[in-house]
C-alpha positions as CSV (number, residue, x, y, z in Angstrom):
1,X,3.9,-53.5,-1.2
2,X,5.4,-51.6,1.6
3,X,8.6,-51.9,0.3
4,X,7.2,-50.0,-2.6
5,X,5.4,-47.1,-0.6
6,X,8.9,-46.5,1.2
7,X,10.8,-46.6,-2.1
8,X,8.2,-43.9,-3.6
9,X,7.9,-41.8,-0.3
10,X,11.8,-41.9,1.0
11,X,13.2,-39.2,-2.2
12,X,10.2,-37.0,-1.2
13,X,10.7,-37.2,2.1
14,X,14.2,-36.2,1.3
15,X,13.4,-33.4,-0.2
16,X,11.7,-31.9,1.7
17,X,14.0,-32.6,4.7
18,X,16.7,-30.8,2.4
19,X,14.5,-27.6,1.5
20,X,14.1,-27.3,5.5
21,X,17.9,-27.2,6.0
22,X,19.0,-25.9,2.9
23,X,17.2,-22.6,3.4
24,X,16.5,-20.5,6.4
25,X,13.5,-19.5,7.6
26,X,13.3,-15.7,6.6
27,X,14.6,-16.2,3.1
28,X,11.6,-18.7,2.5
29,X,9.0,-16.4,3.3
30,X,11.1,-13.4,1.6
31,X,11.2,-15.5,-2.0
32,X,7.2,-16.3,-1.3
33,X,6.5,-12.4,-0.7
34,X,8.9,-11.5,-3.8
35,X,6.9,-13.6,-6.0
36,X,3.6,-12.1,-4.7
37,X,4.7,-8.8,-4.9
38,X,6.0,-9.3,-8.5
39,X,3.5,-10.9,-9.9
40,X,0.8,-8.1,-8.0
41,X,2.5,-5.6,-9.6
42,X,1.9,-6.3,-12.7
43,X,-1.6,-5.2,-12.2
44,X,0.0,-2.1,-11.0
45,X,1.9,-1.9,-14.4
46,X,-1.4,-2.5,-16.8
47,X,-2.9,0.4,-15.2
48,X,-0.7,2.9,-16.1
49,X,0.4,1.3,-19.1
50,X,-1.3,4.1,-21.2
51,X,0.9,6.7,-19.6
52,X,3.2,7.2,-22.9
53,X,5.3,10.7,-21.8
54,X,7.3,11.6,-19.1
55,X,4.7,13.5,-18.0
56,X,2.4,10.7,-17.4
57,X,5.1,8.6,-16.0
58,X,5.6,11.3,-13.4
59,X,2.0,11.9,-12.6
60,X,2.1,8.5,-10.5
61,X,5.3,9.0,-9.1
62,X,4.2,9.7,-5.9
63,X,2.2,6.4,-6.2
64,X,5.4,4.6,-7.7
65,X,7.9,6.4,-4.7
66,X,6.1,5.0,-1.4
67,X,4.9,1.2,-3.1
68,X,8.5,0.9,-4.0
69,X,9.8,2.0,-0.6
70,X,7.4,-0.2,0.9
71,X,8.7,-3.5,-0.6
72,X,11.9,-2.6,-0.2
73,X,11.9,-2.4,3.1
74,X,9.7,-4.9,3.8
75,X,11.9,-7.5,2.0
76,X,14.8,-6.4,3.2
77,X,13.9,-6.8,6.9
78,X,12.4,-10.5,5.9
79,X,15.4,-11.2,4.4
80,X,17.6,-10.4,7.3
81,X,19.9,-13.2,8.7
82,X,18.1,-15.9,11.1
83,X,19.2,-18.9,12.5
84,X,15.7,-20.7,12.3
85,X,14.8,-23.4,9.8
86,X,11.6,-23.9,7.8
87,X,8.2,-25.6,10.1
88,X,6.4,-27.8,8.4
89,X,3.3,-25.6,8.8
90,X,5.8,-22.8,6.6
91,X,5.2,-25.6,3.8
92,X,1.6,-26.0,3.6
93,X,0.9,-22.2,4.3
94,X,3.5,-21.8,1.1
95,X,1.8,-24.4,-0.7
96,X,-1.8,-22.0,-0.3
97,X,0.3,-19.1,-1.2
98,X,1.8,-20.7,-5.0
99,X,-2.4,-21.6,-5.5
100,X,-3.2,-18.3,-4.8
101,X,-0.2,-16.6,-7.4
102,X,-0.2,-19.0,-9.9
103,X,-3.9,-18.0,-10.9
104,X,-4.0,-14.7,-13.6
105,X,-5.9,-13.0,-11.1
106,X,-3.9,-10.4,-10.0
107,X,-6.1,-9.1,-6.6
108,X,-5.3,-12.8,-5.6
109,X,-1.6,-12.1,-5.0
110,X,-2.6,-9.1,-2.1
111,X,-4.9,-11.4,-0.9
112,X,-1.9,-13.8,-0.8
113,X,0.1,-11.5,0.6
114,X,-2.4,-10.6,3.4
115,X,-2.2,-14.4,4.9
116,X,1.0,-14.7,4.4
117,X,1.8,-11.1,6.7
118,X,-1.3,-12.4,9.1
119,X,0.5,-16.2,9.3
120,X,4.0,-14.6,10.4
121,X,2.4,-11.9,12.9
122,X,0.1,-15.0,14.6
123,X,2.0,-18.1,14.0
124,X,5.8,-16.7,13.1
125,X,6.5,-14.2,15.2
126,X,9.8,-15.5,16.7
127,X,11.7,-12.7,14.7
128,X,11.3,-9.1,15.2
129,X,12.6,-8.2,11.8
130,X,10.3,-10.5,10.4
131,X,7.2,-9.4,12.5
132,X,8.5,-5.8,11.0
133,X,8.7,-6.7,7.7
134,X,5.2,-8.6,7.5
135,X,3.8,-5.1,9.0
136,X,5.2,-3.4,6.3
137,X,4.1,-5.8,3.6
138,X,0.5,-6.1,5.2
139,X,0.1,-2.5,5.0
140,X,1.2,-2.5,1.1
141,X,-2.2,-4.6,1.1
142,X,-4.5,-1.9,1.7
143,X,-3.9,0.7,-1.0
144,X,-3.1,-2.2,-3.5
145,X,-6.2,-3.9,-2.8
146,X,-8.4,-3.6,0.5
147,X,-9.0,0.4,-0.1
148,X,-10.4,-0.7,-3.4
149,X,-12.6,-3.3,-2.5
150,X,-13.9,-0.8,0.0
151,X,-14.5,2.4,-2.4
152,X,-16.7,-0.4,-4.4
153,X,-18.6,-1.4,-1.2
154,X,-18.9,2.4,-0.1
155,X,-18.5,4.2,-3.2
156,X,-21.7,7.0,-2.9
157,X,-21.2,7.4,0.6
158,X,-17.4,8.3,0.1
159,X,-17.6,10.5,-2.6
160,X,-20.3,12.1,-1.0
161,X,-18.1,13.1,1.9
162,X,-15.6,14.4,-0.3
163,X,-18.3,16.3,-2.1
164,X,-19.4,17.8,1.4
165,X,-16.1,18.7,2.5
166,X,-15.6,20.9,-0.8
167,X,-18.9,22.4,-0.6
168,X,-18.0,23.4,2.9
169,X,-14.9,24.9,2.3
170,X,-16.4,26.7,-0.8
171,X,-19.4,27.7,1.0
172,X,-21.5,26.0,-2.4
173,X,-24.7,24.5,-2.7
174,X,-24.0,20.0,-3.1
175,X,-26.4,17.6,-4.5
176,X,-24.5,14.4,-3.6
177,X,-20.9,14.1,-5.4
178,X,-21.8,17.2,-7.3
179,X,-20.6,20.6,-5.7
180,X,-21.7,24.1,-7.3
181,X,-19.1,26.1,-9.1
182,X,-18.1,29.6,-6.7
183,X,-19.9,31.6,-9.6
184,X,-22.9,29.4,-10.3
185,X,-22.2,28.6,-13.7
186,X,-23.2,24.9,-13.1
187,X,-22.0,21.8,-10.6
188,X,-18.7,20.1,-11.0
189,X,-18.6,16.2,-10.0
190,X,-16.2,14.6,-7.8
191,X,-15.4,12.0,-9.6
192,X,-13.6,8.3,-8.1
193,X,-10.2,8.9,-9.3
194,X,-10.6,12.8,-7.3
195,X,-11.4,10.7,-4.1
196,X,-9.6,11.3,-1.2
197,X,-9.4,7.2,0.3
198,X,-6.9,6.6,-2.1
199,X,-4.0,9.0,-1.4
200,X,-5.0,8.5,2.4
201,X,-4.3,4.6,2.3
202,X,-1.0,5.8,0.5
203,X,-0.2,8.5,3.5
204,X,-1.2,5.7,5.7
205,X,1.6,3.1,4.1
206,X,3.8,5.5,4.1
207,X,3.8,5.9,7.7
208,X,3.7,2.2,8.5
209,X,6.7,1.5,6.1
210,X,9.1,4.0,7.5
211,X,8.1,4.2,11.1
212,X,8.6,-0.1,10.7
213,X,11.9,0.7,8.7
214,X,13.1,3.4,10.9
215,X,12.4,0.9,13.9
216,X,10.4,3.3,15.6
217,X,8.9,2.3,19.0
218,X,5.3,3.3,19.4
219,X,4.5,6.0,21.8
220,X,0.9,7.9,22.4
221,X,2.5,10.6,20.2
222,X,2.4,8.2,16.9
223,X,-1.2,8.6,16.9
224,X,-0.8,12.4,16.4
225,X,1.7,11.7,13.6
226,X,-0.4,9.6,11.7
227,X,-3.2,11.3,11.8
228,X,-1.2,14.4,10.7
229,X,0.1,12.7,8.1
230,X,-3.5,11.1,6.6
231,X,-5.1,14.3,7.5
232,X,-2.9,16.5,5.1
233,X,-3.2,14.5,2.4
234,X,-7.0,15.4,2.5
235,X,-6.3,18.9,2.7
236,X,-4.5,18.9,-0.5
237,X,-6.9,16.7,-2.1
238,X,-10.0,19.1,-1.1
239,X,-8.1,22.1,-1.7
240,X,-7.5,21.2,-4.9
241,X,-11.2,20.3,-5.7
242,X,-12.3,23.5,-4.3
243,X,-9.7,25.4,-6.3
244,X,-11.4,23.9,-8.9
245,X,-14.7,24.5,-8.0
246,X,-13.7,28.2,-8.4
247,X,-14.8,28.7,-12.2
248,X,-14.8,26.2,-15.1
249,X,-11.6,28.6,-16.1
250,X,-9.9,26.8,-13.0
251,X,-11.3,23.7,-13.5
252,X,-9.9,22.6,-16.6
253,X,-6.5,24.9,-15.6
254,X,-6.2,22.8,-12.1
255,X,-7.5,19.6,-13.3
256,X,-5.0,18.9,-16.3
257,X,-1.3,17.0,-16.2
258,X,0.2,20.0,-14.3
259,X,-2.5,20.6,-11.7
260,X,-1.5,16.7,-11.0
261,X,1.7,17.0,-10.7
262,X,2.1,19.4,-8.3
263,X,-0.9,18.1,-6.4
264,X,1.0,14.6,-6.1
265,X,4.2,16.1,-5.1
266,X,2.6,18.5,-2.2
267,X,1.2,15.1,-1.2
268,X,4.3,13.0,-1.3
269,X,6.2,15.9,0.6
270,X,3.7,15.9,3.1
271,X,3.5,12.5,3.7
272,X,7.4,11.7,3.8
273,X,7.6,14.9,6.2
274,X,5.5,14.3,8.9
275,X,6.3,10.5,8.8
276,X,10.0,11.5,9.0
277,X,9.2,13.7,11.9
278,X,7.3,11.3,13.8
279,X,10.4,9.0,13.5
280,X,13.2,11.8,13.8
281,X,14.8,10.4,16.9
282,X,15.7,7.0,15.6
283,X,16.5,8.2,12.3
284,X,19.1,10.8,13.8
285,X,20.6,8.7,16.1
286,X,22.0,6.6,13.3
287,X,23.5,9.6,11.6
């Protein structure tokens, strides 16, 4: 009988011995993020599946431009050259990870993704292009799932604050989301998809990913930059609901396709800008 057990045991055993030497460390937990970024993404592909123009297709460019960025360069500093091999802890966390993915739940791959980044910053840290890469990744996390969650959680009391902030700048009358019209021809409502959380988690990856890319080293000063680069994002976002809180004239001019477009790419300008500025030494010495 324990012949037997050995028998069965020894070719798994060897297996597993070979996937340990066979691949290094970093391009294990690079194919374990690809799959959980690809198969997240899809979710990221249903919801603008009804986009059937350029127009549309350019409406979420913004969104498309810094998620993009943010997995290419946090895969590409996982997948940076390392001498270490796989632990056998690196198995069973990958083994959580495939349970995880393989279900057709799509919020289940960020959450996925989430241990994964928290097991390498806690457990894996040996490499600092990993640790920088995981950063990256983790960040991804928030506007792909964890800003969501919270706007369900918080959803009243956030649009409310957008609400206020608008009424405030217009000097209008609010009655929670809803903000008076400059000429008191009725209320306009700030709806979810107006909300300002949204494009601040995006400002907010998109100083993470190239401050992490960029290999920036953290200084007092980066929490002037970041909050420059959230903060302006909001100030487009309001200043666009206030311009349309002017008359329903503006309204319906400001709040079609075009009013979008230009309201994304302001943001994405904004955001790459002051990220980029915040990083400018490190990026110019490599010039």
């Amino acid at each position: 009988m324990t012949a037997t057990i050995d028998q069965i045991t020894a070719p798994r055993r060897g297996l597993v011995a070979a996937l340990r030497h066979s691949i290094p460390r970093n391009e294990f937990f690079a194919g374990l993020y690809v799959l959980g970024l690809a198969n997240g993404l899809v979710a990221r592909g249903f919801s603008t599946a009804h986009y059937d123009n350029w127009a549309g297709v350019l409406l979420s460019l913004d969104v498309n431009v810094i998620v993009l960025f943010a997995c290419f360069a946090g895969l590409s500093a996982i997948f940076s050259d390392d001498g270490e091999q796989i632990r056998p802890t690196d198995l069973a966390v990958a083994a959580v990870f495939l349970m995880f993915t393989v279900l057709p739940i799509f919020a289940l791959s960020w959450v996925a993704v989430t241990g994964l980044s928290l097991y390498i910053l806690l457990f894996a840290n040996g490499s600092a292009a990993r640790k920088r890469g995981a950063v990256i990744l983790l960040a991804l996390t928030v506007p792909m799932l964890w800003s969501r969650l919270l706007f369900q959680l918080f959803a009243k009391i956030i649009l409310d604050i957008d609400a206020w902030l608008v009424a405030s700048l217009m000097g209008t009358d609010r009655v929670g989301n809803m903000v008076s019209f400059a000429d008191a021809s009725g209320y306009m409502v700030v709806l979810p998809a107006c909300s300002s959380l949204t494009n601040m988690s995006l400002a907010f990856l998109c100083w993470v990913s190239i401050t992490q890319w960029a290999e920036h080293r953290w200084s007092a000063w980066d929490i002037l930059w970041s909050l420059l680069v959230c903060m302006s994002v909001i100030a487009v976002n309001v200043t666009r609901i206030s311009l349309m809180g002017l008359s329903h004239r503006h309204y319906d001019m400001i709040h079609g396709d075009l009013g979008d477009m230009v309201a994304n790419f302001v943001m994405l300008t904004l955001m790459i800008g002051f990220s980029v500025l915040g990083v400018r030494r490190e990026l110019f010495s490599r010039a």
